[in-house]
KOLNUDO-89909 format. One record per atom (N, C-alpha, C): residue number from 1; residue in one letter; atom name; x, y, z. Coordinates in steps of 0.2 Angstrom, whole numbers, plus 2048, in hexadecimal, padded with zeros to 3 digits. Example, Ala and Ser with C-alpha at 12.3 -4.5 7.8 and 13.67 -1.06 7.14 Angstrom:
+-----+------+------+-----+-----+-----+
: seq : type : atom :  px :  py :  pz :
+-----+------+------+-----+-----+-----+
:   1 :    A :    N : 842 : 7E4 : 827 :
:   1 :    A :   CA : 83E : 7EA : 827 :
:   1 :    A :    C : 842 : 7F0 : 827 :
:   2 :    S :    N : 840 : 7F5 : 823 :
:   2 :    S :   CA : 844 : 7FB : 824 :
:   2 :    S :    C : 840 : 800 : 827 :
+-----+------+------+-----+-----+-----+
# end
This chain:
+-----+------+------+-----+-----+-----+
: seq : type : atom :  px :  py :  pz :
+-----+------+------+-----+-----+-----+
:   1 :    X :    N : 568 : 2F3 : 68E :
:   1 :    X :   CA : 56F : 2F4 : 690 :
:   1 :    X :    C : 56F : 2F8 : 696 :
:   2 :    X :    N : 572 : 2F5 : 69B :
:   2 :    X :   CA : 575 : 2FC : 6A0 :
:   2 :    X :    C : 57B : 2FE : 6A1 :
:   3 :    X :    N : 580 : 304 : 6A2 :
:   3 :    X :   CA : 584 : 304 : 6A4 :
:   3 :    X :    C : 586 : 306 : 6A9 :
:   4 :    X :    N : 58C : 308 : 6AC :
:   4 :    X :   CA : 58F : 30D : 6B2 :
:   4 :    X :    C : 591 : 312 : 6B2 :
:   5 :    X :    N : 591 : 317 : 6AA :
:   5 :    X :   CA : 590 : 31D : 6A9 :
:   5 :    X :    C : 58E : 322 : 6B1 :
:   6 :    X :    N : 58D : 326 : 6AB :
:   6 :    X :   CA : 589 : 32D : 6AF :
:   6 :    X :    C : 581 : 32C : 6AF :
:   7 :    X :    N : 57F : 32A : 6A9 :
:   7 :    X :   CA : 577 : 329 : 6A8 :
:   7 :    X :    C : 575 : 32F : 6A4 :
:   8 :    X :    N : 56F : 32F : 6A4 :
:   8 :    X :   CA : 56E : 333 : 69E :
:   8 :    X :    C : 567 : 339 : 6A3 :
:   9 :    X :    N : 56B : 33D : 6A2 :
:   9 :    X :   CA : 566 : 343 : 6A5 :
:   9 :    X :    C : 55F : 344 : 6A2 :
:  10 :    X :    N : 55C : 344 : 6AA :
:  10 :    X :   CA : 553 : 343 : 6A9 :
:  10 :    X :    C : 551 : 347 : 6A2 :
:  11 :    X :    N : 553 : 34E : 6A2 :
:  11 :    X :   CA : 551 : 352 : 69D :
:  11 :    X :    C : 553 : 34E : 697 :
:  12 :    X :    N : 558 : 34B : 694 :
:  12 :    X :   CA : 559 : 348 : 68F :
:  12 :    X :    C : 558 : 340 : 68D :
:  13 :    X :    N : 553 : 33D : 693 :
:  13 :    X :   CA : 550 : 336 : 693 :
:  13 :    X :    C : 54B : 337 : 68B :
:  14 :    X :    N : 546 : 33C : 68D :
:  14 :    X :   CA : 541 : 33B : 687 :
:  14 :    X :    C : 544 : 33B : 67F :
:  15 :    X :    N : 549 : 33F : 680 :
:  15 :    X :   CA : 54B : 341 : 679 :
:  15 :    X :    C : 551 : 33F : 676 :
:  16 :    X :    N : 555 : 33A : 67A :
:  16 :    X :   CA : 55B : 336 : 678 :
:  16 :    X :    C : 557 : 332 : 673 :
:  17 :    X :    N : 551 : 331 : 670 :
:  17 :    X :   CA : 551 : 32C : 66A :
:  17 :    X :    C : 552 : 332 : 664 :
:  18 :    X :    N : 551 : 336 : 665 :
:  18 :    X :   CA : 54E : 33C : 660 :
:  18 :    X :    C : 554 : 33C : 65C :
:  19 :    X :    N : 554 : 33D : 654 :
:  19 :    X :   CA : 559 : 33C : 64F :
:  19 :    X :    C : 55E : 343 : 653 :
:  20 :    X :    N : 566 : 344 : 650 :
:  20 :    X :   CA : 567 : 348 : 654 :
:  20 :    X :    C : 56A : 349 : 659 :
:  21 :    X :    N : 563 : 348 : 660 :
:  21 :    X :   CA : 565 : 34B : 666 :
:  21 :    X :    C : 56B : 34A : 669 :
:  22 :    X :    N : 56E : 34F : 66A :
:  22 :    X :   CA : 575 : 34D : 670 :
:  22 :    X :    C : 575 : 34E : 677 :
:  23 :    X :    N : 576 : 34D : 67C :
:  23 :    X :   CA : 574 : 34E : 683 :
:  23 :    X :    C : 57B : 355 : 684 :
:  24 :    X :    N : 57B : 359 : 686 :
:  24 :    X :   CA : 57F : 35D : 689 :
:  24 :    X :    C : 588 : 359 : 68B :
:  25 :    X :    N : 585 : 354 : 68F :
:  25 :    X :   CA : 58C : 351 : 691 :
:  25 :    X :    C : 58F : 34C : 68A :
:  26 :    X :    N : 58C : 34B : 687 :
:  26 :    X :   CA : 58F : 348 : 680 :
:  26 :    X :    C : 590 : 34C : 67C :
:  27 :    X :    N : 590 : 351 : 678 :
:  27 :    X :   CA : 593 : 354 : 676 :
:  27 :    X :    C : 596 : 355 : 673 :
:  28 :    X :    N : 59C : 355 : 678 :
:  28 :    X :   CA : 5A4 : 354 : 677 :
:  28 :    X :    C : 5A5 : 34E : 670 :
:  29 :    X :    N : 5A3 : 349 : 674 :
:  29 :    X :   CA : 5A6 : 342 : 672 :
:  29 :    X :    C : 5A3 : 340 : 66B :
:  30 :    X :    N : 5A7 : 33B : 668 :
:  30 :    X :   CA : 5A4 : 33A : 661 :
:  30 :    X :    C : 59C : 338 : 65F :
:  31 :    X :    N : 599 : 338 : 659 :
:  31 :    X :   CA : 594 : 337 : 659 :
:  31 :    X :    C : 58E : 33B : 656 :
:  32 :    X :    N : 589 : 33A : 652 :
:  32 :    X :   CA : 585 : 340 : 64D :
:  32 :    X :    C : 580 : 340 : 654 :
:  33 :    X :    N : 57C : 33A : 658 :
:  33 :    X :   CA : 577 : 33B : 65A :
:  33 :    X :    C : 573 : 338 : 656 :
:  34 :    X :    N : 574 : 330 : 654 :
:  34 :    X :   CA : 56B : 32D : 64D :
:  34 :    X :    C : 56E : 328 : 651 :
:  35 :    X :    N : 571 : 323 : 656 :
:  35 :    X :   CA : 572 : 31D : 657 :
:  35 :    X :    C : 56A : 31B : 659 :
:  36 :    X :    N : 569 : 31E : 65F :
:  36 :    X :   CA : 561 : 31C : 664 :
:  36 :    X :    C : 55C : 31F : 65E :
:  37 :    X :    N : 55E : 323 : 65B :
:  37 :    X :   CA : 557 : 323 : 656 :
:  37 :    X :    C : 556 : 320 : 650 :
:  38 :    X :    N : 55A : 31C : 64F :
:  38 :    X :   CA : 55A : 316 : 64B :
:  38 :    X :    C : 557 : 311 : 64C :
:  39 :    X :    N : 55C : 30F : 654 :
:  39 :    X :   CA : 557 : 30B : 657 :
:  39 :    X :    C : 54F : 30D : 658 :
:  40 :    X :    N : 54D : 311 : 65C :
:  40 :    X :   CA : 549 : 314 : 65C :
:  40 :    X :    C : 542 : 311 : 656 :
:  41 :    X :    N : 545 : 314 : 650 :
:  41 :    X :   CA : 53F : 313 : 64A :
:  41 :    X :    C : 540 : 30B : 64A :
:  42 :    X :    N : 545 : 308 : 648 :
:  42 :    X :   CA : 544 : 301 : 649 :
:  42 :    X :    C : 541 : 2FD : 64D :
:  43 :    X :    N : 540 : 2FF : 650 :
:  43 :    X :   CA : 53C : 2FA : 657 :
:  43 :    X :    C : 535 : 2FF : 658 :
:  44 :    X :    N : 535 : 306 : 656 :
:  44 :    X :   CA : 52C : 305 : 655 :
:  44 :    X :    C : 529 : 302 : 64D :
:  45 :    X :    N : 52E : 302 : 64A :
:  45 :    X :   CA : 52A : 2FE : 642 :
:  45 :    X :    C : 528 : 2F8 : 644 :
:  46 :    X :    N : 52B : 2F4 : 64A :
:  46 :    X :   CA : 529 : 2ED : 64B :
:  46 :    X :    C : 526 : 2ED : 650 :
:  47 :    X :    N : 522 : 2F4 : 654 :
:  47 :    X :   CA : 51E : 2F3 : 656 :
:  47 :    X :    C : 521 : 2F2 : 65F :
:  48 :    X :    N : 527 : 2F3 : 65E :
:  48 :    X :   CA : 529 : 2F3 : 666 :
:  48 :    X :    C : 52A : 2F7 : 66A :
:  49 :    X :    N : 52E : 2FA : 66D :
:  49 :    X :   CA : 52E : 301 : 674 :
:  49 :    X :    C : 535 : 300 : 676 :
:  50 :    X :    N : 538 : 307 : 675 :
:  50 :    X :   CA : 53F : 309 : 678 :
:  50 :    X :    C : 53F : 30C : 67F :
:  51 :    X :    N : 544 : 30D : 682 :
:  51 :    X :   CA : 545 : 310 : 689 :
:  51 :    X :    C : 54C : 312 : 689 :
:  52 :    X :    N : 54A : 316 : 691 :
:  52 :    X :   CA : 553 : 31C : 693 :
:  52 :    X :    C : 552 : 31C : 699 :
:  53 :    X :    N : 552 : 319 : 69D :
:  53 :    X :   CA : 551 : 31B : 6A4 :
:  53 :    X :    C : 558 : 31C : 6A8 :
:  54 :    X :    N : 558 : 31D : 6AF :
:  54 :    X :   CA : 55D : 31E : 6B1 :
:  54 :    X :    C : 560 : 316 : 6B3 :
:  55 :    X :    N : 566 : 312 : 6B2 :
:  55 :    X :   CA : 565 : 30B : 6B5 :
:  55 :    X :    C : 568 : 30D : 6C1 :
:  56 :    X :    N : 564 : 307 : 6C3 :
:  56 :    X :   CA : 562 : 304 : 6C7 :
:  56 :    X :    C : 56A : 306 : 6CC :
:  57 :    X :    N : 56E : 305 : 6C9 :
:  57 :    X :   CA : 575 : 305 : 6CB :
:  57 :    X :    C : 579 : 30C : 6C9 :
:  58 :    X :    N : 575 : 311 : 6C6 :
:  58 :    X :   CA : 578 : 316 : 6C3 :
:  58 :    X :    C : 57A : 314 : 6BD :
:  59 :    X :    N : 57B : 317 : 6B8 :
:  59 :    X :   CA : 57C : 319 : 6B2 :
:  59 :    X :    C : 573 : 318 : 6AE :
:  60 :    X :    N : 576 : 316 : 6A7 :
:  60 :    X :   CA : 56E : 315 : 6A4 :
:  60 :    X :    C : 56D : 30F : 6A1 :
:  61 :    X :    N : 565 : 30D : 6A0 :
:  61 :    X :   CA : 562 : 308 : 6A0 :
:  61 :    X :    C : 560 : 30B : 698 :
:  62 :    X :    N : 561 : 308 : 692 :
:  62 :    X :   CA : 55F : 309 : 68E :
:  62 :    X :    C : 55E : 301 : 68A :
:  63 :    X :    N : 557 : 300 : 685 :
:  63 :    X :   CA : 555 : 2FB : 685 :
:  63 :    X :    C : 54F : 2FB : 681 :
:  64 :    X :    N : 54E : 2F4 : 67C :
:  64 :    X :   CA : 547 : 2F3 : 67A :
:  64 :    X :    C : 545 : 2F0 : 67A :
:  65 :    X :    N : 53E : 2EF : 679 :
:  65 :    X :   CA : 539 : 2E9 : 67A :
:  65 :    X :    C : 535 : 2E9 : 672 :
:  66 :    X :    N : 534 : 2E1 : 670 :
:  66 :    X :   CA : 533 : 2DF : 66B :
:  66 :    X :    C : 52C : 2D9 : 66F :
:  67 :    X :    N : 527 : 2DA : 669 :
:  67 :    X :   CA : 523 : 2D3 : 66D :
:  67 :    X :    C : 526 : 2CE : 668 :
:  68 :    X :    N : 525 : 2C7 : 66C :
:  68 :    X :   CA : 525 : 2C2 : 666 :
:  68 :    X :    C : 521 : 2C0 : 662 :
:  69 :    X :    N : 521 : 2BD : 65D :
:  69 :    X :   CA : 51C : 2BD : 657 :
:  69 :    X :    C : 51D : 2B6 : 654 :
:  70 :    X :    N : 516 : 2B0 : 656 :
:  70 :    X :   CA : 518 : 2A8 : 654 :
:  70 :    X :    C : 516 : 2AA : 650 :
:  71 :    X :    N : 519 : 2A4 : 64A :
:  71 :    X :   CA : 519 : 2A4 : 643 :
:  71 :    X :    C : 513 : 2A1 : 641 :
+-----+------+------+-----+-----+-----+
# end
């Protein structure tokens, strides 16, 4: 998913999955902090990979990767 946000400050890429964490600038707004770490656990129990980076256009690029798996 990318948006046209603010993006998600370097300092808080690695740890936006961490149950919890709030970035500084989120704060304010509603929210406990377990959405990305939700995802997070569910996408390594099946063996995938999460991301945060800045997107291309400004704001942030978050997003997973799943491999497929024939039956």
């Amino acid at each position: 998913m990318r948006d046209g946000g603010p993006g998600i400050p370097t300092a808080d890429r690695e740890r936006v999955f961490d149950r919890f964490h709030r970035a500084a600038t989120t704060r304010s707004m509603p929210g406990s902090g377990l959405g990305l770490a939700i995802v997070a656990q569910i996408i390594d129990q099946h063996g995938g990979e999460v991301w945060a980076t800045q997107a291309a256009q400004g704001g942030a690029d978050v997003g997973f990767r799943l491999d497929v798996v024939a039956d």
